[in-house]
C-alpha positions as CSV (number, residue, x, y, z in Angstrom):
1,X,-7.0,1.3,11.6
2,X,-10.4,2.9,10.3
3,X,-13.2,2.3,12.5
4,X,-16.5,1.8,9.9
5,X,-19.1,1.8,12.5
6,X,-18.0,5.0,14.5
7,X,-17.3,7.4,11.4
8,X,-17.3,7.8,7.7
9,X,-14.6,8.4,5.8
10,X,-14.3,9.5,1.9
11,X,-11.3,9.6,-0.8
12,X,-9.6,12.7,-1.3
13,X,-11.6,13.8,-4.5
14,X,-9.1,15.6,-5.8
15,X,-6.6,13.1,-5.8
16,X,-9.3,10.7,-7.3
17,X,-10.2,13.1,-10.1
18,X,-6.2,13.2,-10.5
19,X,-6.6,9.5,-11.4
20,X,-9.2,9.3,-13.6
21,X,-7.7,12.1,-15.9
22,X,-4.6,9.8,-16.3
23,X,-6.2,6.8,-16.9
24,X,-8.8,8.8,-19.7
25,X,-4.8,10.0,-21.5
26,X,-4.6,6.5,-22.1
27,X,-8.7,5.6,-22.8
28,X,-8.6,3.1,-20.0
29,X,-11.2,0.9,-20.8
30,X,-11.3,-1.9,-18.3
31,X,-13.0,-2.5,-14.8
32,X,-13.1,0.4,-11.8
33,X,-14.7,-1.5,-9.0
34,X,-16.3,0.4,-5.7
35,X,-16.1,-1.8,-2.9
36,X,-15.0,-2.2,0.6
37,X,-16.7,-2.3,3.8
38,X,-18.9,0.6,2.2
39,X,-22.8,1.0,2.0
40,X,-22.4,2.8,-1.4
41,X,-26.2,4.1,-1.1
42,X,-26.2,5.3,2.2
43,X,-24.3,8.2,1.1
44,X,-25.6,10.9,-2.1
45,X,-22.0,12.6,-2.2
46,X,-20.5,9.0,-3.3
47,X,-21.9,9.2,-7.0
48,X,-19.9,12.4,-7.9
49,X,-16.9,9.1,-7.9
50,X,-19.2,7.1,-10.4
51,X,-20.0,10.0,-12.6
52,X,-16.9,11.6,-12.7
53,X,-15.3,8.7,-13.9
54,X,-18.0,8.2,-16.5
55,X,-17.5,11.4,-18.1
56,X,-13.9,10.6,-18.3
57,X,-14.0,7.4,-19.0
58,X,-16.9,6.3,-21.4
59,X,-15.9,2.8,-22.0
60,X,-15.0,1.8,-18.7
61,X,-16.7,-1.4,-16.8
62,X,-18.3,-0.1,-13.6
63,X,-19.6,-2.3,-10.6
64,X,-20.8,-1.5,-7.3
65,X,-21.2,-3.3,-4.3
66,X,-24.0,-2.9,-1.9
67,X,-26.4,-4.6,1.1
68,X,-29.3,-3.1,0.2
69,X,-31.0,-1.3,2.7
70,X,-30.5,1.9,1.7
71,X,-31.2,1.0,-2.2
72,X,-34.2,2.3,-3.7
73,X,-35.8,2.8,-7.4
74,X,-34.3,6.1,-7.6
75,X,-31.1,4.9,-7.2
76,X,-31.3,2.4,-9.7
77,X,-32.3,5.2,-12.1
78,X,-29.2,7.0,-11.0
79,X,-27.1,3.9,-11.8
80,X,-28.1,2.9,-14.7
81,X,-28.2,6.9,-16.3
82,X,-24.5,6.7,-14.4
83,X,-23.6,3.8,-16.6
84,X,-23.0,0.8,-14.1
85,X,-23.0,-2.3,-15.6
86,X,-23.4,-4.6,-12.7
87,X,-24.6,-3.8,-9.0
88,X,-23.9,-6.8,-7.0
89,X,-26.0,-6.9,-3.7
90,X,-25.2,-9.3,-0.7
91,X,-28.4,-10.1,1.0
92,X,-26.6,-10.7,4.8
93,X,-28.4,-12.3,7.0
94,X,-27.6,-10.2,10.4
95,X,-24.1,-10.1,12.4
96,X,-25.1,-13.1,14.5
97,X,-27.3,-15.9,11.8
98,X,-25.5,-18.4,10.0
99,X,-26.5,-18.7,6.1
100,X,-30.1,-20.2,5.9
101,X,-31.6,-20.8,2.7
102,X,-35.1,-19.9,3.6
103,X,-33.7,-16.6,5.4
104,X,-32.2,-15.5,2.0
105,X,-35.0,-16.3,0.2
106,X,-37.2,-13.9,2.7
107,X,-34.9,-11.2,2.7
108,X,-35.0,-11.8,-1.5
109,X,-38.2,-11.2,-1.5
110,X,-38.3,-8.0,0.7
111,X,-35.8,-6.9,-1.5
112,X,-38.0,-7.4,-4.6
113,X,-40.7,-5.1,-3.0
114,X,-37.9,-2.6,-2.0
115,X,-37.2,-1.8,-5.6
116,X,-40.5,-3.0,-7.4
117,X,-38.6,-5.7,-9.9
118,X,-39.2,-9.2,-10.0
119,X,-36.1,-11.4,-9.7
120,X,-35.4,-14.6,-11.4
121,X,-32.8,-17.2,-10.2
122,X,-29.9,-17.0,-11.1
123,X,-27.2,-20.0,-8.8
124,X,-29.0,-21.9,-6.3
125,X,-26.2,-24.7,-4.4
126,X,-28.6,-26.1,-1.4
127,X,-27.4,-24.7,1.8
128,X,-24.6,-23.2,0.4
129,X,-25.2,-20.0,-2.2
130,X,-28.1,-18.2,-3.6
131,X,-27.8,-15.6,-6.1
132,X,-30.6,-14.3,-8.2
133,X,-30.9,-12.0,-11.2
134,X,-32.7,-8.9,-12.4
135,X,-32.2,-5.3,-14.1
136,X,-32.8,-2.0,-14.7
137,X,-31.9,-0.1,-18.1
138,X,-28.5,-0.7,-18.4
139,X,-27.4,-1.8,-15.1
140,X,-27.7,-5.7,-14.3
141,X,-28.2,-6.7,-10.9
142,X,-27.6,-9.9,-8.7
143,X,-29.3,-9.9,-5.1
144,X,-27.8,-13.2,-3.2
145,X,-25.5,-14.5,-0.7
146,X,-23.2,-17.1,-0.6
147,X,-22.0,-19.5,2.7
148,X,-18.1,-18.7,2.8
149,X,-17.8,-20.9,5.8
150,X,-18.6,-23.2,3.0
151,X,-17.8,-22.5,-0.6
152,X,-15.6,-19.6,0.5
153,X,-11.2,-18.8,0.1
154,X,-9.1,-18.5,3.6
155,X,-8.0,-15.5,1.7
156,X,-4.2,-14.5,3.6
157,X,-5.4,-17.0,6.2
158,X,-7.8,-14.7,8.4
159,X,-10.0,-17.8,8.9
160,X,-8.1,-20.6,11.6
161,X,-6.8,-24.0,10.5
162,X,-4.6,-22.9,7.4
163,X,-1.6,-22.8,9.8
164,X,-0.3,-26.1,8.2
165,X,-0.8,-24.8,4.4
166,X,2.3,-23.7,2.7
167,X,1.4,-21.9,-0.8
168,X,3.9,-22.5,-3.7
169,X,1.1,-22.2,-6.7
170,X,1.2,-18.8,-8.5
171,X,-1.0,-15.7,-7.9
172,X,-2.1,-13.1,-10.7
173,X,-4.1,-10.5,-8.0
174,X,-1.5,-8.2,-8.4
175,X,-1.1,-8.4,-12.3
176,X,-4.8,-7.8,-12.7
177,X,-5.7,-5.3,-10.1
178,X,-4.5,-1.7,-8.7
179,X,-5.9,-1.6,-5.1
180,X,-6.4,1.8,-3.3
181,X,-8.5,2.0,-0.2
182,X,-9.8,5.5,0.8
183,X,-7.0,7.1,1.9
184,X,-5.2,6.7,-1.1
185,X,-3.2,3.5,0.5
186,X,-2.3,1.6,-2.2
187,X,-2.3,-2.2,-1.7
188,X,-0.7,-5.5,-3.1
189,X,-4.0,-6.8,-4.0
190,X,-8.2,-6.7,-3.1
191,X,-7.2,-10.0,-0.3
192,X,-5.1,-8.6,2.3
193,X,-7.1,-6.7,5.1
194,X,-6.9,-2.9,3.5
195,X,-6.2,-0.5,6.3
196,X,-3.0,0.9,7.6
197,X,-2.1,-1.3,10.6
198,X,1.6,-2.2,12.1
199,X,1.0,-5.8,10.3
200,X,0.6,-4.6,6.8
201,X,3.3,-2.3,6.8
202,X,5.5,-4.7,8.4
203,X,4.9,-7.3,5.7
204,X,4.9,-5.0,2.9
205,X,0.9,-5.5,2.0
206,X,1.3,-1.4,1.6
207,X,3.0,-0.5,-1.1
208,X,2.6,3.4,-1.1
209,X,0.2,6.1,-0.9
210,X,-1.2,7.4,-4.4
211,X,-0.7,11.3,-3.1
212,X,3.4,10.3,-2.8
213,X,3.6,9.4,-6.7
214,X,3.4,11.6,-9.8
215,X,0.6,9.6,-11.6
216,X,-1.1,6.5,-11.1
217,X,1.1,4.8,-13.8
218,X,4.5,5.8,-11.7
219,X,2.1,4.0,-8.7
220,X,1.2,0.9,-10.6
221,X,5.1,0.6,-11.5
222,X,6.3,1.5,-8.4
223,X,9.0,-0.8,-6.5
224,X,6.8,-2.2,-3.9
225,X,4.0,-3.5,-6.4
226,X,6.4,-4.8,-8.6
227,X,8.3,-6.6,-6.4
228,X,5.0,-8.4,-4.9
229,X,4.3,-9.0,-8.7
230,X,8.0,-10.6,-8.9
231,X,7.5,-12.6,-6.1
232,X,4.0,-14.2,-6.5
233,X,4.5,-14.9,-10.2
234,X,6.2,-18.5,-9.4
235,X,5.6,-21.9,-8.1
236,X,7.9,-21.4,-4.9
237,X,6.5,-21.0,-1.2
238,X,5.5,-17.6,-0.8
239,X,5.9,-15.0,1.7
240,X,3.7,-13.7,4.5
241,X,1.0,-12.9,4.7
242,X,0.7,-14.8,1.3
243,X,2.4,-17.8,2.2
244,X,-0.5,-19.2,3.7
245,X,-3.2,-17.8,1.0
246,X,-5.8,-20.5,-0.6
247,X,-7.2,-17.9,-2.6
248,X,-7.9,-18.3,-6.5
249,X,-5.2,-20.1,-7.9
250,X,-7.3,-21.3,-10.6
251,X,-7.3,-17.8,-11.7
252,X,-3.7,-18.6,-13.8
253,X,-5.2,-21.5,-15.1
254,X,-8.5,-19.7,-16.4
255,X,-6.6,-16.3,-17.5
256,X,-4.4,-18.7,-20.3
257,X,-7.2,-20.0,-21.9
């Protein structure tokens, strides 16, 4: 299991490069996502990822993920000349506060001196989510936080008191997502905790390693991924460490419409 607090740890660019190539033989032109346990700012050597896939892939949908501390105007002017359409910043309140609203609005506004913009609100649910707006050439950004104690999913059950919940309704996470963490561990979806620990490989939540396969596409269609695709794609009771999942089953509903 990776330790985040002790080292930092990058993916194998190589193999990421590898990746992007493919998907640009096919002009991939959906989402690529950079998130995780990550403070994307706090490290320069991360935006050779973003821009490499930019060159590769002009029409792609890029987000990133960040607390803001280390996020400054510069960067934004990197983003935005990098193409990111949507930089989603989670205002957190410190490891031992509960949400506030007033503590969110105070960090908001330390934030909006941080990178000079004003921000306008965007979602406000009293006591429960804030989330406000604002940009910077072509990158949108929303500073906020929401109370998952509250308005949040006991995504694979982490959280206690979903022992009696069976789930039987269907799950699309693996139909609409390819999952690798940063050692090229390739995972059943974004839910399921994403390191390589007895657990996951004892329930099958890895599904391979991207440097095993001959191209992404042999990954995404690989035994392991299909078979979670197989298996969540019904209305019967689901295996661990789904069976016990609340997470976004109005996802199927929404994605028909």
């Amino acid at each position: 299991m990776f330790d985040r607090m002790r080292r930092n740890d990058f993916p194998d660019l190589n193999i990421y490069q590898k990746m992007i190539r493919e998907l640009a033989e096919i002009e991939y032109d959906g989402d690529i996502k950079f998130v995780r346990n990550n403070e994307f700012f706090m490290h320069k050597q991360n935006r050779a990822y973003v821009e490499y896939a930019r060159r590769h892939l002009p029409k792609v949908r890029m987000t990133l993920f960040s607390n803001g501390d280390y996020l400054e105007k510069a960067d934004l002017e990197w983003a935005s000349s990098a193409g990111v359409g949507l930089l989603i910043v989670t205002l957190h309140p410190g490891p031992t506060k509960e949400y506030d609203d007033v503590e969110v609005m105070r960090r908001a506004y330390l934030f909006r001196q941080q990178i000079g913009l004003p921000l306008q609100l965007r979602h406000f649910q009293r006591g429960a989510h804030l989330q406000f707006m604002t940009g910077f050439g072509n990158t949108t950004i929303l500073p906020g936080l929401t109370d998952l104690g509250k308005l949040g999913h006991n995504w694979t059950a982490l959280l206690p008191g979903a022992e009696s919940f069976v789930r039987c309704d269907p799950c699309t996470y693996p139909l609409r997502q390819f999952v690798v963490n940063f050692g090229g561990d390739i995972f059943m979806c974004c839910i399921a905790f994403k390191d390589r620990t007895p657990e996951n490989d004892k329930t099958g939540a890895i599904t391979g390693n991207l440097a095993s396969y001959d191209s992404v596409f042999q990954a995404y269609t690989s035994p392991g991924v299909v078979a979670w695709r197989q298996s969540l794609f019904n209305t019967e009771v689901k295996a661990a460490p789904c069976r016990t999942c609340i997470g976004h089953a109005d996802y199927v509903e929404a994605g028909s419409r």
